[in-house]
N, C-alpha and C positions, 0 to 999 in steps of 0.2 A: 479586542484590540484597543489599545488608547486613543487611535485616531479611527474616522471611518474611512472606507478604501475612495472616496472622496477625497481624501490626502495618503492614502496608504496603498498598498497595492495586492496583490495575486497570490493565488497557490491554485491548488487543484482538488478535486473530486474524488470520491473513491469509495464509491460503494461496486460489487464487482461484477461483473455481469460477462457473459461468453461472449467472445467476436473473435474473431480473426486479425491477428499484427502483421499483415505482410508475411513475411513467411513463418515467423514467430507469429507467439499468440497473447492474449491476457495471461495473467496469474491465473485467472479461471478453468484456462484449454488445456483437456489435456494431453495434447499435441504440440507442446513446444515443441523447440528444437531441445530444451536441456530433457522433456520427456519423451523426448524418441529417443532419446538415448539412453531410456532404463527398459528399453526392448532387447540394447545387447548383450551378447557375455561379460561378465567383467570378466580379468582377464586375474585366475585366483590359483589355488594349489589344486582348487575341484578342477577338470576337465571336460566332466559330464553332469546333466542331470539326475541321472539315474543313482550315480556314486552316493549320493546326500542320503542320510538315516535321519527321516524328518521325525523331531520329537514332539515340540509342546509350541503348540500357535500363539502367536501373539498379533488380538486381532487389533488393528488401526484403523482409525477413520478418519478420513480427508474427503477436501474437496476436487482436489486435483491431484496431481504428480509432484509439487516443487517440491515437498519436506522428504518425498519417496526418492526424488533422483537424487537429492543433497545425501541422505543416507548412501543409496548405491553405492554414489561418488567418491566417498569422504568417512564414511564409517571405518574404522581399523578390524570390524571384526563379521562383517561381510565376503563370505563365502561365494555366494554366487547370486545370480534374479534375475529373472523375466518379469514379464510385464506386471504381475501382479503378487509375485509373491517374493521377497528378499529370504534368503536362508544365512544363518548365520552359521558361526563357526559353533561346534558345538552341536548341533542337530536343531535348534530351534529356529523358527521359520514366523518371517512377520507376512502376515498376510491383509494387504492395503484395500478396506473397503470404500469406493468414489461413489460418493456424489454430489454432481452438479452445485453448485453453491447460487439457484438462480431461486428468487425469493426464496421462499424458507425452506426450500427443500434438503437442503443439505440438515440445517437443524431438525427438521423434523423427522428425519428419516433416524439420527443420531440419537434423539430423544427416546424414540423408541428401542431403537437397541440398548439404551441405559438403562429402561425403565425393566430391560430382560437382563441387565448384566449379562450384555453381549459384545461387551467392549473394555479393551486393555487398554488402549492409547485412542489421544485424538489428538485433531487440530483445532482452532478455534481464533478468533478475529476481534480487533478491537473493540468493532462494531456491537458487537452482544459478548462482549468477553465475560461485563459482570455476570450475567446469566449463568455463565457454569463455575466462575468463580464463587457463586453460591451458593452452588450446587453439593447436595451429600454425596453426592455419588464421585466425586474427585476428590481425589488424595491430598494430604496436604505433604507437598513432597518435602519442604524444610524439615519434617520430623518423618516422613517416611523412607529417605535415599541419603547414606549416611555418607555425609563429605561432598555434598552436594554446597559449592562454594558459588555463590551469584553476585560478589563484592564487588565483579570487576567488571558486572556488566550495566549498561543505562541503567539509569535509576528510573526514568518514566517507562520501559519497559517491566519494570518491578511495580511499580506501581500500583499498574491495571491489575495485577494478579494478589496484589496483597489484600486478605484479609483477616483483618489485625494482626495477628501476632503468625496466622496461615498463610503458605506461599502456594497458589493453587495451579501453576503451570509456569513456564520458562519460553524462553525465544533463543534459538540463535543469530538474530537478525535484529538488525534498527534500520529504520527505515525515513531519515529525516528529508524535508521536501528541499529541493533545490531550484534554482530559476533556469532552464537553460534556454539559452537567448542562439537566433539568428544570425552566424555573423555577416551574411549573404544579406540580408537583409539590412542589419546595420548597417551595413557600406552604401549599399543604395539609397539611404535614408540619410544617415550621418557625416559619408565617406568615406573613403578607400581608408583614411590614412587612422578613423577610430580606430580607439587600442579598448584591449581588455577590460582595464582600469577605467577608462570612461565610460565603459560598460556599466560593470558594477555600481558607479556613482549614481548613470542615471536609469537604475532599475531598483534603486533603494526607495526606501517608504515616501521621502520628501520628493522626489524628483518622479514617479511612477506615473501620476496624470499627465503632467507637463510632456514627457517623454510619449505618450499618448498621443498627446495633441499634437508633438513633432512629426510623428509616424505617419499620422493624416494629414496634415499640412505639408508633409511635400510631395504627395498626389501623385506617390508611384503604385500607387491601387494594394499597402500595402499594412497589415490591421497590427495592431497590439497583442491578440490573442486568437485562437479558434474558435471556441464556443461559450455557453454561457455555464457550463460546469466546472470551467479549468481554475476558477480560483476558490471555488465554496470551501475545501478544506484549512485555508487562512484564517476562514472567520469559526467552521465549526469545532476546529483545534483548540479555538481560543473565547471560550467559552468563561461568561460569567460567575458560572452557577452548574449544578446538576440538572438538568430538566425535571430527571422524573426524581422524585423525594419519597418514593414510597406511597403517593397520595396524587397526589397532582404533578399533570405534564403539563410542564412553562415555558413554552416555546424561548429562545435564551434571543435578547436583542440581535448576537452577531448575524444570524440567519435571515432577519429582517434587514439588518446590512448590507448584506450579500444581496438581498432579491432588488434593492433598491440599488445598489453601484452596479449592478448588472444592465437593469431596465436604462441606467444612465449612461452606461459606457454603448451599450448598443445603439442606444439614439444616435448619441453621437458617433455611432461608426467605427467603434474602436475595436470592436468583435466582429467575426467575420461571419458569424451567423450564427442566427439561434435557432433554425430550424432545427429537428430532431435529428438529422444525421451528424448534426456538428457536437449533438452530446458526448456524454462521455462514453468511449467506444462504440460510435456513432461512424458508419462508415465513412463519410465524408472527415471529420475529427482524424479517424486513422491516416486516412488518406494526405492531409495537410501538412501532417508531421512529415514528410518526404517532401513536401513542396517548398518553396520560398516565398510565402503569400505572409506568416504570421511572424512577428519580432519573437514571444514569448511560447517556450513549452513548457510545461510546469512536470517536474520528474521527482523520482526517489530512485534509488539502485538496484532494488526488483525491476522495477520499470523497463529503465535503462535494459538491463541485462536482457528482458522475457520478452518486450514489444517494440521499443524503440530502436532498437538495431535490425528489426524487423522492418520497419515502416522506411525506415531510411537507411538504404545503405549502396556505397556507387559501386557501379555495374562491375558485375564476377565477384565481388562481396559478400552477396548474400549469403552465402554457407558459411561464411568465415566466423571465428568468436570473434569478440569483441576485439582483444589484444593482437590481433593479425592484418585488422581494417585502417585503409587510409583517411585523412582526414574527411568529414562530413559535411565543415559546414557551419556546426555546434559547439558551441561553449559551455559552459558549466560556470554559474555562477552561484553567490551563497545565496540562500531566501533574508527577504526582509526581517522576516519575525518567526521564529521558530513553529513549524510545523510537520506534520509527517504524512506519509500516505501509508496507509493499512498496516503488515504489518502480519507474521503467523507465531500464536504459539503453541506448543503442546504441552501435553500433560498426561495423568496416568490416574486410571480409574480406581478405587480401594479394593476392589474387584480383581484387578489385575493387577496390581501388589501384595497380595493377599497368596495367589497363587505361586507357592514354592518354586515351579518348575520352571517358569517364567520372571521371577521377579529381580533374577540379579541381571540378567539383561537389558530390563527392560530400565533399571535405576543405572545402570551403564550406559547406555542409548541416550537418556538424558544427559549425563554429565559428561560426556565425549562429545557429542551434537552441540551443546549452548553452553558450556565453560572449560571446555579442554582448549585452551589460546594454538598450537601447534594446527589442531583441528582445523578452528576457525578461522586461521592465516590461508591454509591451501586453501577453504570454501571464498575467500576472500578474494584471493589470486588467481583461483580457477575461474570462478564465477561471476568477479567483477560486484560481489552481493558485500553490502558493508555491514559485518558480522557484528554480534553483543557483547564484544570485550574492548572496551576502552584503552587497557595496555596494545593489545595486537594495531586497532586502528589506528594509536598516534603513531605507532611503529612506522607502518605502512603511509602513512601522514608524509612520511620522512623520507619514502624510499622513494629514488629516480626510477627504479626498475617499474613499477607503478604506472607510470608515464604512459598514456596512450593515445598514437597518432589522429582516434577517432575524433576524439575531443581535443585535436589540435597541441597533443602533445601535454594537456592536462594529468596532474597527478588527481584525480576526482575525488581520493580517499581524506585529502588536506582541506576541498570543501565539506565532503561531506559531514566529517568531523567538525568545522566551524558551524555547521547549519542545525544539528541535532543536539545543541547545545539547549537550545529553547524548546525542545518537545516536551510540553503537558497532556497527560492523560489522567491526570488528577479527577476532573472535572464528566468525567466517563459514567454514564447511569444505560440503564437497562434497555430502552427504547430509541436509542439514537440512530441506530438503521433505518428504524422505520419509518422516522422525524426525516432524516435526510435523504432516503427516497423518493418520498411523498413533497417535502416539501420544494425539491428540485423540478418534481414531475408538475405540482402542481401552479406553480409559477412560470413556469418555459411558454405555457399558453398568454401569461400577460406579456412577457417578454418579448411573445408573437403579438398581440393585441388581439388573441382572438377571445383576451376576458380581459376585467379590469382586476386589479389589487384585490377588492373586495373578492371579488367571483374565484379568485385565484384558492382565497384561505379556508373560503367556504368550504372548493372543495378539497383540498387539504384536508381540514379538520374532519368532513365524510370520509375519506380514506382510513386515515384513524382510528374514526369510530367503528368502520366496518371490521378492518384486520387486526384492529388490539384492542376494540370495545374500552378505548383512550378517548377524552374529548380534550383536546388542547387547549388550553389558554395563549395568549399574549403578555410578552414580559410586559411588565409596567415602563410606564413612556413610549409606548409601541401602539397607533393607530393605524389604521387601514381604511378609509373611504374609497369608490369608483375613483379619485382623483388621483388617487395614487397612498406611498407609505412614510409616516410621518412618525421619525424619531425623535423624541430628547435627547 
């Protein structure tokens, strides 16, 4: 960032981890509401299970259900599915192997079915995305899926996946971060009669402390934010440098940013707690999101769709989608500085392009899921999820039908569009999960004051060394004394 959040402000967190949303859940669980619903029939030419003449598997690996129920959903050439295995038209049958994405388990379990080419498809995360983007084992689907067109989709979504002249996986999804502000809370703070528009103004980069310090100055017991995680992806989005170079891990300034506008906004009261349940996906955090205690929720449109209508939704709601629920409460405003939260893409193994019997499906499945625009309009409108084609979302930008009472009669798809303008993933290297788990984990204790700065990075950097035999460095201009963190 050009300024630090000393004059700039918020986003959110998002490394992923299981909890419970109210009656929705994380991206993690997989027991949404949109994955209970790849338990039913769809509703197809087959009638029975039995009827299906199953041919050639096509096996998948996820961590959860989302890319499985968007398939069920929205695929055109889906036959039928239970819970674990989609059949298509044709006789061939994708069969979805989960697991958990809770530390490395989900890559390491992945790993090993690679290292047996035991896998057609997968999914895969910003987070460690270069890792299999480097990987031999993944196809480079630009030269292996013929008319496979990605023109139209984000370009920082392509990004992460290019290397050099190789395109080693695809998204149907972007996922840029948004502010969504209080307006129950505004009112009580600002008045009845704040509008929208002065919303926006004063949650922009110049006005975000100031706004802060109104929040608390008029002593209706009522905070800026929830926890101390809900802005780290502002600073980690926007990133100097690569950390890791192939050679050396260099912890990037923004992070040291982060830990020091945290430790200062919480002083001053402006967080509502840093205890551990106010982390990210921290019961109490979940909880909040349904209360009227915090000005700022920090979101993206998985969010929205998989947890947040979970956590908050007024009475006889709760089953409802999104497009059926009365107003909340919630606004939707754009982010300060372009940012995103997580984010899935897939891809297809050389392994399972290779096989005849499987592979025109499977080069189909890609290019109907992340660049078929018709596709990606009904995942859009069903799902409330803001898909990877530029044409469809300015469309949708435009349409009144869009409009949803939840968010007060907001078209969401005309922010979200303004806000994913500035997402960089440029700056993406190998080790940045494990940098931002670690380094969130290990500052929440100074945060608490139950270490000082110094005791914080120590143990950081032992974390490090123990799970990635990494020793970190500090960017340059970055000290840390007991006294606290001292930037240039």
């Amino acid at each position: 960032m050009k300024k630090t959040i000393s004059g700039v402000l918020l986003a959110l967190t998002a490394v992923f981890a299981l909890v419970a949303c109210g009656k929705k859940t994380t991206k993690e669980d997989e027991t949404t509401k949109k994955g209970e619903a790849t338990t039913a029939k769809k509703t197809t030419k087959l009638t029975s299970k039995e009827k299906i003449e199953k041919k050639n598997k096509i096996v998948f690996h996820c961590w959860n259900n989302e890319f499985q129920s968007r398939v069920n959903d929205y695929y055109k050439n889906v036959n039928y599915y239970d819970a674990n295995t989609t059949y298509l038209l044709g006789g061939n049958y994708i069969e979805w192997v989960t697991n958990p994405n809770e530390g490395s388990n989900y890559q390491d379990k992945l790993d090993t079915a690679l290292g047996k080419d035991e896998v057609d498809m997968f999914v895969f995360e910003a987070d460690y995305a270069t890792k299999y983007v480097k990987s031999d084992k993944v196809a480079d689907l630009a030269t292996a899926i013929d008319g496979l067109d990605m023109s139209k989709q984000y370009q920082y979504t392509k990004d992460i996946v290019t290397l050099g002249t190789e395109i080693k996986g695809t998204s149907w999804q972007a996922t840029p971060g948004v502010t969504i502000y209080n307006n129950n809370v505004a009112k009580a703070v600002f008045g009845d009669d704040v509008t929208y528009e002065t919303m926006v103004t004063k949650l922009n980069a110049e006005n975000f402390n100031a706004t802060a310090a109104a929040v608390k100055a008029a002593k209706k017991n009522k905070f800026m934010m929830i926890g101390p995680d809900c802005w780290f992806r502002v600073y980690s989005n926007n990133l100097s440098a690569k950390m890791w170079d192939g050679t050396n891990l260099t912890v990037d300034k923004q992070l040291f940013q982060w830990a020091k506008d945290t430790k200062e906004f919480y002083d001053a009261r402006y967080i509502r707690s840093v205890d551990d349940d106010y982390g990210l996906w921290g019961a109490e955090w979940g909880a909040e999101q349904g209360k009227d205690n915090c000005l700022c929720i920090f979101s993206c449109p998985w969010f929205t769709d998989f947890c947040l209508t979970g956590y908050r939704a007024n009475k006889g709601e709760e089953e409802l989608p999104i497009a059926q629920r009365t107003d909340c409460g919630l606004r939707v405003a754009p982010s300060h500085k372009g940012w995103f939260w997580g984010g899935t893409w897939l891809t297809a193994t050389k392994t399972g392009l290779a096989k005849d019997g499987i592979k025109a499906d499977i080069a189909d499945l890609i290019k109907t899921m992340t660049t078929d625009k018709a596709t990606l309009v009904a995942i859009a409108k069903g799902a409330n999820d803001f898909t990877n084609s530029t044409e469809a979302m300015a469309d949708l930008a435009k349409d009144d039908s869009c409009k949803v009472a939840y968010f007060g009669g907001q078209n969401c798809f005309a922010i979200y569009a303004q806000s994913v303008a500035g997402a960089d993933l440029s700056k993406a290297s190998d080790y940045d999960q494990q940098v931002a788990e670690n380094i969130q984990a290990a500052f929440r204790k100074y945060f608490q004051a139950y270490s000082t700065a110094a005791e914080a990075w120590t143990e950081f950097v032992s974390a490090l060394e123990d799970k990635i035999s990494k020793t970190p460095v500090m960017a340059d201009g970055v000290s840390i004394t007991d006294a606290g963190i001292t930037i240039e």
